[in-house]
N, C-alpha and C positions, 0 to 999 in steps of 0.2 A: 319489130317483127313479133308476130304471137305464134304459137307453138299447140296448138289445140291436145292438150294433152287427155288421152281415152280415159283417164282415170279422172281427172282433176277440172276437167275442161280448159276453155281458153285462157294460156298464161303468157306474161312478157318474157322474150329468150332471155332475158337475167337471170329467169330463174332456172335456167337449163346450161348445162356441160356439152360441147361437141367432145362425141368421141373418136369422130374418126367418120372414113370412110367404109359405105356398108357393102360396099361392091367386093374387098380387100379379102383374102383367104392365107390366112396365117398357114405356115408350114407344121409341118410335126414338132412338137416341141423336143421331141426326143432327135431331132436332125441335127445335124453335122453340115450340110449343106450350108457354104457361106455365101453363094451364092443369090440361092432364093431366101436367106433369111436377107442379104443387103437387099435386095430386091422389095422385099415388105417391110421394111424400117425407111427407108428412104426413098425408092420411086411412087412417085403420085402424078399422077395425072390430074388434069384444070380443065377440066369440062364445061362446055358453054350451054347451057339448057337444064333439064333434070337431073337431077342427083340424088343417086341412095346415101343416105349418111345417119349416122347412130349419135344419138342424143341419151345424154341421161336429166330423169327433171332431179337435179340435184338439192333444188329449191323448194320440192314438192313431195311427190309419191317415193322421189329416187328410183323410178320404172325407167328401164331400157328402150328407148323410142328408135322404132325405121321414120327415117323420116323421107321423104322424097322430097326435096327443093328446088325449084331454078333459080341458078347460080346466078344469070342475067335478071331476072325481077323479085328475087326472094318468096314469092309464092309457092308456100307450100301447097300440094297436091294429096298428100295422103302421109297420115301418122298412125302406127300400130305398136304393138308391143313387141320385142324384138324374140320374144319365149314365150309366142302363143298368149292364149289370155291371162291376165292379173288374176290372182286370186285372193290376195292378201287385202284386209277392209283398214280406212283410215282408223288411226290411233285417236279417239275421242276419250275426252274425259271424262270421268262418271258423273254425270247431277248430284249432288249435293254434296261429291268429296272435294278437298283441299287439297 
C-alpha cells in the first residue's frame, strides 16, 4: 500500500505508524468520567468502506497524516496534514561539509 505523503510524496506504508482512529474525540484530560474515558480506550468500531485514520510517516517527515482509507480495498482517497499546512523544510546537509 503507498501513503502519498503531501510532504515527501509517494511512500510504502513501512514507512508510516497508524495512529488510530481520526473520527475518536478524546475527553477532558482533566475528567474524572470513567465512563467516557472506557469508552475511548477500548470501544472502536469496523467500518466497511471509508475511514478517517491518523498516520504518522514515522519513516519520513514524521508529519501527522488524515488519511481517508477503504477498509474493503485499501484505496486511499485523500491525505492531508493533520495541523493544517507543514511548515518545517527537510534537514539537507550542507555541500561541501562532513
Amino acid at each position: 500500500m503507498l501513503i502519498t505523503c503531501p510532504y515527501c510524496g509517494p511512500r510504502d506504508v513501512i514507512e508510516f505508524t497508524y495512529q488510530g482512529d481520526g473520527n475518536r474525540e478524546r475527553p477532558d484530560p482533566a475528567s474524572q468520567n470513567f465512563e467516557a474515558w472506557n469508552a475511548y480506550v477500548y470501544d472502536r468500531l469496523n467500518p466497511a468502506g471509508d475511514h478517517n485514520e491518523i498516520w504518522q510517516h514515522s519513516g519520513g517527515c514524521r508529519a501527522h497524516l488524515r488519511v481517508v482509507r477503504n477498509t474493503l480495498t485499501h484505496e486511499i482517497s485523500s491525505v492531508a496534514f493533520v495541523r493544517g499546512e507543514h511548515t518545517s523544510t527537510p534537514r539537507r546537509k550542507a555541500e561541501g561539509k562532513s
